[in-house]
Structure formats: C-alpha cells, structure tokens
PyMOL Python script that loads the backbone (N, CA, C, O; Angstrom):
from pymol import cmd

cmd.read_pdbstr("""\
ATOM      1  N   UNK A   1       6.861  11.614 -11.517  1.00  0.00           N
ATOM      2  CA  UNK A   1       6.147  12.850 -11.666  1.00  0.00           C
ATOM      3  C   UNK A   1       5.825  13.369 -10.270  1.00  0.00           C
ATOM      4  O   UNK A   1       5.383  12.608  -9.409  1.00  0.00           O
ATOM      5  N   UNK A   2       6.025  14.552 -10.064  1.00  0.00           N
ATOM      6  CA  UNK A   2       6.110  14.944  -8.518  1.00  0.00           C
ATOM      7  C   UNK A   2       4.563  15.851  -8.459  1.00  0.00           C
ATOM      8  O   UNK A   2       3.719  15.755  -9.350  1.00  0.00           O
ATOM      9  N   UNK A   3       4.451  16.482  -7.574  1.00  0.00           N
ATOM     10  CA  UNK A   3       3.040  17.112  -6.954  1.00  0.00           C
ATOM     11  C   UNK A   3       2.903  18.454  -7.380  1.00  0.00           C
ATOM     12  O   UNK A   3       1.832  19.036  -7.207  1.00  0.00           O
ATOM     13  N   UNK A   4       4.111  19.151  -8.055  1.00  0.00           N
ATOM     14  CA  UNK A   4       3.779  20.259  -9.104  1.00  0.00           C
ATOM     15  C   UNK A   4       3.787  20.183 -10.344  1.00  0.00           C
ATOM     16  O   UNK A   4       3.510  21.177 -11.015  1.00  0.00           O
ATOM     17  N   UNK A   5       4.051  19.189 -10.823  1.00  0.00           N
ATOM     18  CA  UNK A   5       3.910  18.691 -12.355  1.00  0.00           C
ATOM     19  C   UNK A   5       2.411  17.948 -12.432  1.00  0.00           C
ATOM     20  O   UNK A   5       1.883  18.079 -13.536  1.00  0.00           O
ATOM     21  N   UNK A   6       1.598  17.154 -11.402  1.00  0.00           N
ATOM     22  CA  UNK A   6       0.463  17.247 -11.588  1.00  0.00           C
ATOM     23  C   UNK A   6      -0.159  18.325 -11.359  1.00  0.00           C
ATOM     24  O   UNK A   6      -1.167  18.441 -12.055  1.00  0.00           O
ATOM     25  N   UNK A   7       0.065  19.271 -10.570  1.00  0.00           N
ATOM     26  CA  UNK A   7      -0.773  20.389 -10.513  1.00  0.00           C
ATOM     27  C   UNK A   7      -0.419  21.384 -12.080  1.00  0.00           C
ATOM     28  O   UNK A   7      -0.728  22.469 -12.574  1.00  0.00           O
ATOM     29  N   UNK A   8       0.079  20.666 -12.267  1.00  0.00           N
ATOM     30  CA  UNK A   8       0.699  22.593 -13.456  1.00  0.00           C
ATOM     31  C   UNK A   8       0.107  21.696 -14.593  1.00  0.00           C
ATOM     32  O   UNK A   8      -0.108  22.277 -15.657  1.00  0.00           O
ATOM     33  N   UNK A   9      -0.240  20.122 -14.505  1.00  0.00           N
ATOM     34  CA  UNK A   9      -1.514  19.522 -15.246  1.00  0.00           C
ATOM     35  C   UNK A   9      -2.461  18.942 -15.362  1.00  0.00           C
ATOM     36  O   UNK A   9      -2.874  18.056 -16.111  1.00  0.00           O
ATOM     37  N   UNK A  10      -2.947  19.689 -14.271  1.00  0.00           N
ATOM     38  CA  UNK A  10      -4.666  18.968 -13.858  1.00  0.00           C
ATOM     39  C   UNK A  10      -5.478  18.897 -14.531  1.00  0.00           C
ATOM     40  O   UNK A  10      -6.071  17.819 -14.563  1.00  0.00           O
ATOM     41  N   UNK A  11      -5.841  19.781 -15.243  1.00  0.00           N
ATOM     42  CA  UNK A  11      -7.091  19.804 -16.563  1.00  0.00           C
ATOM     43  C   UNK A  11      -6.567  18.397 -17.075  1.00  0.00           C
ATOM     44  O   UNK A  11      -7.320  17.471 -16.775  1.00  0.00           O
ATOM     45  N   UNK A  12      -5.769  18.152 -17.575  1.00  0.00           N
ATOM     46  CA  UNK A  12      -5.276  16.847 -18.670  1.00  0.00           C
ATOM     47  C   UNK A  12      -5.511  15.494 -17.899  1.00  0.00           C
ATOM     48  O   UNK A  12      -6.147  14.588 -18.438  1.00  0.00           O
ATOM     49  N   UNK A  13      -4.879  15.341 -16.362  1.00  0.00           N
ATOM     50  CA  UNK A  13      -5.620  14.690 -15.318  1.00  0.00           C
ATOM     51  C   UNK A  13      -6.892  14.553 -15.020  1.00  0.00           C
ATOM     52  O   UNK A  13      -7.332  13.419 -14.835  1.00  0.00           O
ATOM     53  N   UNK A  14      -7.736  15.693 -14.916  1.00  0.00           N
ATOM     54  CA  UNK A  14      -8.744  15.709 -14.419  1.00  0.00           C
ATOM     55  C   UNK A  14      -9.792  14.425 -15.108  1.00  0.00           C
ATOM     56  O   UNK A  14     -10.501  13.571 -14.577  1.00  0.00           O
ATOM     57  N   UNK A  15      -9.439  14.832 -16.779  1.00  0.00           N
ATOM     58  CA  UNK A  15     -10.221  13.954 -17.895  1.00  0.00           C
ATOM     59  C   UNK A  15      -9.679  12.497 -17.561  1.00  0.00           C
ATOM     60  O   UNK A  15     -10.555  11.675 -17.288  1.00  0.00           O
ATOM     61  N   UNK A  16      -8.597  12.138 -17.549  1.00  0.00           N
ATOM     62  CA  UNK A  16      -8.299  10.949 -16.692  1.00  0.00           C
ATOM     63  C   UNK A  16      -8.527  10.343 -15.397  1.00  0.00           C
ATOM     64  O   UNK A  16      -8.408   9.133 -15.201  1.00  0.00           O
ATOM     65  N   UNK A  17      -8.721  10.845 -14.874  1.00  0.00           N
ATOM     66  CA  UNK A  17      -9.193  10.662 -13.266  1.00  0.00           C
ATOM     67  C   UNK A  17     -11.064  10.388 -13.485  1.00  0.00           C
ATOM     68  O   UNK A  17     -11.796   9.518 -13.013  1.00  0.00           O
ATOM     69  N   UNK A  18     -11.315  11.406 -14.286  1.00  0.00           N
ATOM     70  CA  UNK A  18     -12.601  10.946 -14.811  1.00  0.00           C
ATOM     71  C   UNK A  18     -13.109   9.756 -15.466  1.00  0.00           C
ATOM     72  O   UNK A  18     -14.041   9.155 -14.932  1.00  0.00           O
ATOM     73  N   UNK A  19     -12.543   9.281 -16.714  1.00  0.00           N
ATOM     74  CA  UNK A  19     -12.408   8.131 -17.316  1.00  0.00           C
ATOM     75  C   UNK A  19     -12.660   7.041 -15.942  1.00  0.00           C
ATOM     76  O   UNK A  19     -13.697   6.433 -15.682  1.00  0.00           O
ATOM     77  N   UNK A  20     -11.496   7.024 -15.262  1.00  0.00           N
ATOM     78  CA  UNK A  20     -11.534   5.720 -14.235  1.00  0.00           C
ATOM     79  C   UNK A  20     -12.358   5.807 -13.229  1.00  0.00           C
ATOM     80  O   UNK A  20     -12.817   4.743 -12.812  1.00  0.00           O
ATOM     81  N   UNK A  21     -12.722   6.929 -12.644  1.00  0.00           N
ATOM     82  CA  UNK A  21     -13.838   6.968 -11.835  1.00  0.00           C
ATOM     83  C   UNK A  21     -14.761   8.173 -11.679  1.00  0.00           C
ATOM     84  O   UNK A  21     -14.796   9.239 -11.064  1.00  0.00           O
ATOM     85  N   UNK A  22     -15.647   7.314 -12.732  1.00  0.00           N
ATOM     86  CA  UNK A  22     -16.752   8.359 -13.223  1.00  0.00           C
ATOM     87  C   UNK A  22     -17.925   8.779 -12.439  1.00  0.00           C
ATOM     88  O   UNK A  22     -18.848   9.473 -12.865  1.00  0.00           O
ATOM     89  N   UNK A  23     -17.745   8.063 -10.686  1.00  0.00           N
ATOM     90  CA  UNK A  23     -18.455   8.714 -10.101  1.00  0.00           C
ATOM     91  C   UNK A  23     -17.909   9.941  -9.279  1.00  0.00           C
ATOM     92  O   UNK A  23     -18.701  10.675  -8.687  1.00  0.00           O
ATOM     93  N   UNK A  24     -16.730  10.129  -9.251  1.00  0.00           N
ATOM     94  CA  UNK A  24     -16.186  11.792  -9.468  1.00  0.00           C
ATOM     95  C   UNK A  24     -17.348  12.876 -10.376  1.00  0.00           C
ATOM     96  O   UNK A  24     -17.936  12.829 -11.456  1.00  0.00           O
ATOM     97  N   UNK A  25     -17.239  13.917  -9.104  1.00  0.00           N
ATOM     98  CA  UNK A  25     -17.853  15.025 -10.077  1.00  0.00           C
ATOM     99  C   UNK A  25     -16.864  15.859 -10.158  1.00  0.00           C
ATOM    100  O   UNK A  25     -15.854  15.734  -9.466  1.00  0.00           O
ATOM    101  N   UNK A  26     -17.097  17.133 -11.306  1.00  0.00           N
ATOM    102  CA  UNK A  26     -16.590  18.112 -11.571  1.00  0.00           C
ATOM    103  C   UNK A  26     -15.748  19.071 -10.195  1.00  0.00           C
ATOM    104  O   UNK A  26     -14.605  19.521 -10.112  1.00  0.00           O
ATOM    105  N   UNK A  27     -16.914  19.100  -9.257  1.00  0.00           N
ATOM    106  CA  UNK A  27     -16.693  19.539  -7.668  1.00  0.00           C
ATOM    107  C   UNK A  27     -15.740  19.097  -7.120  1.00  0.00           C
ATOM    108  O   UNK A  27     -15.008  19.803  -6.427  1.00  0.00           O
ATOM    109  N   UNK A  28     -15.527  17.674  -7.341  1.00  0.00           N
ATOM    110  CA  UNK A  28     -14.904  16.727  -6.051  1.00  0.00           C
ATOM    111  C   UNK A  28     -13.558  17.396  -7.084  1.00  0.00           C
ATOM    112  O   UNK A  28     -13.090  18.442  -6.633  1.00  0.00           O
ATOM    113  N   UNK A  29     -13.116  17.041  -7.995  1.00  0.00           N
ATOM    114  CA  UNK A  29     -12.140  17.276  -8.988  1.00  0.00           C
ATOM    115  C   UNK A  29     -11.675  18.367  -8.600  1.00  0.00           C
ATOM    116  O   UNK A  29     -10.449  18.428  -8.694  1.00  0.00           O
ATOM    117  N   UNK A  30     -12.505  19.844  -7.936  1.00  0.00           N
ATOM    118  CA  UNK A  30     -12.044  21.132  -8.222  1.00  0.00           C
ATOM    119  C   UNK A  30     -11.601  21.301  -6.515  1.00  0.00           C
ATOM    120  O   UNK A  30     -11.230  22.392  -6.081  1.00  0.00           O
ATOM    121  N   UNK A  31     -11.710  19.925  -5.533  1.00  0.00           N
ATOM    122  CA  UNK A  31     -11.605  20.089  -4.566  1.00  0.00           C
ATOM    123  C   UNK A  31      -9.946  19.340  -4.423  1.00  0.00           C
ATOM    124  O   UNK A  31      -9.255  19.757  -3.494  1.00  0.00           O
ATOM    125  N   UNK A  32      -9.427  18.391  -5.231  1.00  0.00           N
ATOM    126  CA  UNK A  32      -9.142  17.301  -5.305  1.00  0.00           C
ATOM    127  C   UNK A  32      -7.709  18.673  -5.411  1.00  0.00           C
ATOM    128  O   UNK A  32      -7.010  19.179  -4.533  1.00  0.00           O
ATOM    129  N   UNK A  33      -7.770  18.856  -6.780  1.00  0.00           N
ATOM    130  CA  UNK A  33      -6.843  19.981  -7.249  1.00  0.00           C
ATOM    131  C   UNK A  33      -5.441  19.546  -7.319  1.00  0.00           C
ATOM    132  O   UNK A  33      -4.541  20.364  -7.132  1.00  0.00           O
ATOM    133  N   UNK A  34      -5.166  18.167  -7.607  1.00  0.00           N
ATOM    134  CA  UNK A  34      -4.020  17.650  -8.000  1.00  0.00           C
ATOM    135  C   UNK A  34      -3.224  17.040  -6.876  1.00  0.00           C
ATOM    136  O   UNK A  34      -2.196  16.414  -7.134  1.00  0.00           O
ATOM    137  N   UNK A  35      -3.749  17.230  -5.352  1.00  0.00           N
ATOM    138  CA  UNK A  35      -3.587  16.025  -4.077  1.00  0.00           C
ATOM    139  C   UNK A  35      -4.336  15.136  -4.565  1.00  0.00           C
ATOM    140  O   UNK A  35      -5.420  15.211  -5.143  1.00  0.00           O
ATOM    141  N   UNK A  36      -3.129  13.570  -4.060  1.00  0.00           N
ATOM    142  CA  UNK A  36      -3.171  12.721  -4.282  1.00  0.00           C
ATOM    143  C   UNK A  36      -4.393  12.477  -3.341  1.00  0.00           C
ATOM    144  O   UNK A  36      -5.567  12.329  -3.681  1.00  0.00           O
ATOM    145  N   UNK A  37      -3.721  12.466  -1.752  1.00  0.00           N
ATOM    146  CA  UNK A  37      -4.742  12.106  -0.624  1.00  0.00           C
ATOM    147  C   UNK A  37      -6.120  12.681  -0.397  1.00  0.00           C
ATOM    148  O   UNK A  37      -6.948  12.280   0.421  1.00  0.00           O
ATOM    149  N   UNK A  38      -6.270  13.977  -1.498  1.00  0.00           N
ATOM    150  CA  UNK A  38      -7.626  14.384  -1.591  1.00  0.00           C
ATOM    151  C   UNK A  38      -8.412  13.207  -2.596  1.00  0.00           C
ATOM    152  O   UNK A  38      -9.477  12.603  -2.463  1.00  0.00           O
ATOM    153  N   UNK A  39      -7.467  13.193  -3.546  1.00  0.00           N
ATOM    154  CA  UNK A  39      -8.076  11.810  -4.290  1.00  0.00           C
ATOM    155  C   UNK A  39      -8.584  10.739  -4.286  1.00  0.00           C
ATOM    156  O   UNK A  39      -9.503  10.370  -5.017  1.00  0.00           O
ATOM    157  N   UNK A  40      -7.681   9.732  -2.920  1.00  0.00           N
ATOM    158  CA  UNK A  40      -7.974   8.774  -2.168  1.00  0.00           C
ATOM    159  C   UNK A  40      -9.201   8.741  -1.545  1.00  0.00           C
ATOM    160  O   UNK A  40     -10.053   7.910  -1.856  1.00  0.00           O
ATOM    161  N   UNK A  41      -9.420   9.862  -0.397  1.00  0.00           N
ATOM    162  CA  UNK A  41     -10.565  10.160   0.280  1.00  0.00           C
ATOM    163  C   UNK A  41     -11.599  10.248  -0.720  1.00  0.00           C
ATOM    164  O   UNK A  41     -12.583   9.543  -0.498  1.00  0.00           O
ATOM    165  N   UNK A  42     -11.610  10.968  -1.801  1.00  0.00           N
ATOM    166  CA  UNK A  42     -12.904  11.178  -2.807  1.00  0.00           C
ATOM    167  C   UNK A  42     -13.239  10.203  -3.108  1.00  0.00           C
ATOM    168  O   UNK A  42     -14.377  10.182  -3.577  1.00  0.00           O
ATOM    169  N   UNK A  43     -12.523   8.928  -3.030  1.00  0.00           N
ATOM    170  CA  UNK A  43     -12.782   7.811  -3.918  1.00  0.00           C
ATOM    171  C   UNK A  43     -13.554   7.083  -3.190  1.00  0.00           C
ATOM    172  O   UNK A  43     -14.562   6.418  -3.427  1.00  0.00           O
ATOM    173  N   UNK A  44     -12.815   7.346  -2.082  1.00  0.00           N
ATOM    174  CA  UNK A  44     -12.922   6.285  -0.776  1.00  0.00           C
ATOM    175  C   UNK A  44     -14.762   6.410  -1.087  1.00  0.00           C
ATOM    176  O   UNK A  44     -15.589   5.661  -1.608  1.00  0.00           O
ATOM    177  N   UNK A  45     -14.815   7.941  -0.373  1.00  0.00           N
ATOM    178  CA  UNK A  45     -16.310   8.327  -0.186  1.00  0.00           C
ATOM    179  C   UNK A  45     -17.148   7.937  -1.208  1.00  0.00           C
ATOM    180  O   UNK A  45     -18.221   7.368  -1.004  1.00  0.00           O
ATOM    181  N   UNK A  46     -16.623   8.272  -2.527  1.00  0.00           N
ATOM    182  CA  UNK A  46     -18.309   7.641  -3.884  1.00  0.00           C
ATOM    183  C   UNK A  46     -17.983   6.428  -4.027  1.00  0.00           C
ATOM    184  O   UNK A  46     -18.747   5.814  -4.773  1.00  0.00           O
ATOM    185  N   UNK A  47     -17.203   5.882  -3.633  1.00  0.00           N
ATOM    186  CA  UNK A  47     -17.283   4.158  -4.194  1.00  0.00           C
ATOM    187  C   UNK A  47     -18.032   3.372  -2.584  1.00  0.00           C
ATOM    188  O   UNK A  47     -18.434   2.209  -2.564  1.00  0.00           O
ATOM    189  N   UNK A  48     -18.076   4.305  -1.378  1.00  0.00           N
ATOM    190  CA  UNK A  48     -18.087   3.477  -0.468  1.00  0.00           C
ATOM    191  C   UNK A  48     -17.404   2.273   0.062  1.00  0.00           C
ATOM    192  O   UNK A  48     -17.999   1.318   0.560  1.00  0.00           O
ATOM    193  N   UNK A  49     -15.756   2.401  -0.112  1.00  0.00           N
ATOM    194  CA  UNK A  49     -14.861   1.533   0.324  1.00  0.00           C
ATOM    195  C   UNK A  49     -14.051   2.015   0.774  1.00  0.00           C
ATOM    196  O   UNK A  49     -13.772   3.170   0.455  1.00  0.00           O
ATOM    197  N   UNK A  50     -13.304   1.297   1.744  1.00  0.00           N
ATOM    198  CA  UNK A  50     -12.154   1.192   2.845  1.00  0.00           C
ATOM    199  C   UNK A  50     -11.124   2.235   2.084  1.00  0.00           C
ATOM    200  O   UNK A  50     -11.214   2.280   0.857  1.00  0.00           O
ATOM    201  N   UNK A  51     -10.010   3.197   2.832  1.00  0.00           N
ATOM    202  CA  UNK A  51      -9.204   4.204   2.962  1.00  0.00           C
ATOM    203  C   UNK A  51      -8.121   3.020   1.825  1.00  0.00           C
ATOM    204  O   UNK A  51      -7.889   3.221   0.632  1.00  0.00           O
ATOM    205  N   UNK A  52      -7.673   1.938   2.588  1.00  0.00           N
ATOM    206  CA  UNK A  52      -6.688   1.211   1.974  1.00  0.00           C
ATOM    207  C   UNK A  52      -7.211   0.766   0.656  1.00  0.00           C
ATOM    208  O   UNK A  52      -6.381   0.702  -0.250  1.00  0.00           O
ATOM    209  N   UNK A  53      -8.475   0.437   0.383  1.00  0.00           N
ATOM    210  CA  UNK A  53      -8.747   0.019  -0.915  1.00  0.00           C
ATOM    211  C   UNK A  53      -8.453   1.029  -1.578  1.00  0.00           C
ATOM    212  O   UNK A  53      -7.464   0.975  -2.309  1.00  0.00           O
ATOM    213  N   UNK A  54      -9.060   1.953  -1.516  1.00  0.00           N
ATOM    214  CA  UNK A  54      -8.855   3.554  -2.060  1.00  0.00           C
ATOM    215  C   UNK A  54      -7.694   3.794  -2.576  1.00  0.00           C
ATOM    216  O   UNK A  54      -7.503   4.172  -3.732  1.00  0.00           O
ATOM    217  N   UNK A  55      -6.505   3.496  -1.387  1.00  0.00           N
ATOM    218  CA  UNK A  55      -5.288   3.876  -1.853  1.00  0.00           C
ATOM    219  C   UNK A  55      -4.804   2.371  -2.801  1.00  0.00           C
ATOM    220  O   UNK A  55      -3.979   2.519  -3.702  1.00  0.00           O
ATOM    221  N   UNK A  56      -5.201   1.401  -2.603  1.00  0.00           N
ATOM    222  CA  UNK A  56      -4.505   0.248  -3.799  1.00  0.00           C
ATOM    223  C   UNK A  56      -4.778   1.024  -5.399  1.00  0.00           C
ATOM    224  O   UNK A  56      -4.012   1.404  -6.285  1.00  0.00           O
ATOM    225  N   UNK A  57      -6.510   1.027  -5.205  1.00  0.00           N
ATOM    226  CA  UNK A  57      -6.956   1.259  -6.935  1.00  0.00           C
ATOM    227  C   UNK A  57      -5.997   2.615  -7.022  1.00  0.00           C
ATOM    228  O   UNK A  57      -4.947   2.376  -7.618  1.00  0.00           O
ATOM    229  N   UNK A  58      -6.100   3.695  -6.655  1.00  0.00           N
ATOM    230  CA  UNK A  58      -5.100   5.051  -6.820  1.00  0.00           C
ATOM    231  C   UNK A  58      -3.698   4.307  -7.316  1.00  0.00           C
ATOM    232  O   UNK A  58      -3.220   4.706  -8.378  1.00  0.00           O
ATOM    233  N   UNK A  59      -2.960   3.153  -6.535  1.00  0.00           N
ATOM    234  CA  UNK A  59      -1.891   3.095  -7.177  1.00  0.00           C
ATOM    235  C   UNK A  59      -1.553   1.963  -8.122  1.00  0.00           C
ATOM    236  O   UNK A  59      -0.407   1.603  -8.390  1.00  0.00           O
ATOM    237  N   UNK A  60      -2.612   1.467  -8.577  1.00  0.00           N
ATOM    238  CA  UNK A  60      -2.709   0.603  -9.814  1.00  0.00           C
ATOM    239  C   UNK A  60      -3.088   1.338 -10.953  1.00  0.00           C
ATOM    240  O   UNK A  60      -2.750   1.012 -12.091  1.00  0.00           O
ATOM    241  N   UNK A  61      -4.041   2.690 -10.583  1.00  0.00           N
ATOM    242  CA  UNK A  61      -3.713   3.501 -11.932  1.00  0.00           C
ATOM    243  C   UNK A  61      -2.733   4.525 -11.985  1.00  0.00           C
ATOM    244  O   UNK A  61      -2.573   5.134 -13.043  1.00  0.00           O
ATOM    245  N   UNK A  62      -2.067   4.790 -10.998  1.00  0.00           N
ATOM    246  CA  UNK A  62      -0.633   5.177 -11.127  1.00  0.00           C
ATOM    247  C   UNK A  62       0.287   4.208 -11.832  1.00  0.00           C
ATOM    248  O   UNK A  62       1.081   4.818 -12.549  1.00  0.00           O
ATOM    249  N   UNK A  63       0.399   3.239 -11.854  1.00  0.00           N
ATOM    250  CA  UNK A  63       1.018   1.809 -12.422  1.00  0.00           C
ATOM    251  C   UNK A  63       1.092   1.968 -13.796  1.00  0.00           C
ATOM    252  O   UNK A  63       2.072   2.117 -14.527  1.00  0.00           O
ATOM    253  N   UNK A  64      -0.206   1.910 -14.059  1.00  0.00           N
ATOM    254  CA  UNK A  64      -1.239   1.603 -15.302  1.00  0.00           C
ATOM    255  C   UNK A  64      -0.866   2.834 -16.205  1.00  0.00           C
ATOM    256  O   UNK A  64      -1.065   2.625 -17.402  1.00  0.00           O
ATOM    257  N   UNK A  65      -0.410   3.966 -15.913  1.00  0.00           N
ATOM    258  CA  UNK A  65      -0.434   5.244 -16.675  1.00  0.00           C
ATOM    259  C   UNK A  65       0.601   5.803 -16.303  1.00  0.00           C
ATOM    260  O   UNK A  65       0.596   7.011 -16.536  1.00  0.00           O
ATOM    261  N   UNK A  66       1.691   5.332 -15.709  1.00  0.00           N
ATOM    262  CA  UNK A  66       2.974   5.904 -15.074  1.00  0.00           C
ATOM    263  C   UNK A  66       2.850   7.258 -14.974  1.00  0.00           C
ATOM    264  O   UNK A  66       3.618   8.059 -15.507  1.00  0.00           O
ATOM    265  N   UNK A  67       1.383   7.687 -13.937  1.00  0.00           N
ATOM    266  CA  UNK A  67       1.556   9.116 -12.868  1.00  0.00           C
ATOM    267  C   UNK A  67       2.121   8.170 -11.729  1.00  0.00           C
ATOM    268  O   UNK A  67       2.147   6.947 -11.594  1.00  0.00           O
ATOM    269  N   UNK A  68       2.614   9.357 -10.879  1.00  0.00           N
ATOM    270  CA  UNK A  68       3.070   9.472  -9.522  1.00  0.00           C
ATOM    271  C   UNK A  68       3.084  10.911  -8.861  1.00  0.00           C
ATOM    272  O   UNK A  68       3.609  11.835  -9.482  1.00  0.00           O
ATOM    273  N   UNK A  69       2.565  11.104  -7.715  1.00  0.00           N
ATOM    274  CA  UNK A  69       2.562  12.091  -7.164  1.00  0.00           C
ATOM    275  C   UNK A  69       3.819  12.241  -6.411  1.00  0.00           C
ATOM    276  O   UNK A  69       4.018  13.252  -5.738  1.00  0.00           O
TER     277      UNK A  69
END
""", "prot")
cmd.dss("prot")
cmd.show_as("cartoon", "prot")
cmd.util.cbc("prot")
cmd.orient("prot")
C-alpha cells in the first residue's frame, strides 16, 4: 500500500491508528495526515520513547494489519 492509498484513506486509518495508540489525539491525527514519519514522531512524543522504538512499534503494526506506506 503506497502513500496515496493511505491518504485517499485516512478517516478508515485514522480509527485504527487510534485503536493502537490511544494517546493520539484527534489534532496529532489531523497533523499526521497519512505520513508515516509524522506518525513515528507523534508516537515517539506521547509515549515518551526513542525515534527507533517509535519506528519498530509503527512497523509491527504495519505487519500486524498489512498497511505499508
């Protein structure tokens, strides 16, 4: 799945991205806007962990739900 097929379905994402990390707000989501690496960083920041952790969990639920940016 490439980086305009998540964008052309973010709403449907968004509720997923939510599910797994529910300290995402609505905001961060509307900032996020279907970048991956905006994703990472958001995560990074509300979970308070490392850039690389960030990017593992991002691609274990890429794994987990066969997205890919």
């Amino acid at each position: 799945m490439n980086e305009d097929t998540i964008k052309g379905n973010w709403k449907q994402f968004k509720g997923k991205i939510k599910e797994q990390w529910g300290k995402l707000t609505d905001d961060d989501l509307d900032v996020i806007d279907g970048q991956r690496d905006q994703l990472v960083g958001r995560i990074q920041e509300r979970e308070g962990i490392a850039r690389d952790e960030a990017e593992k969990r991002v691609k274990d639920w890429e794994t987990r739900n066969s997205y890919h940016w």
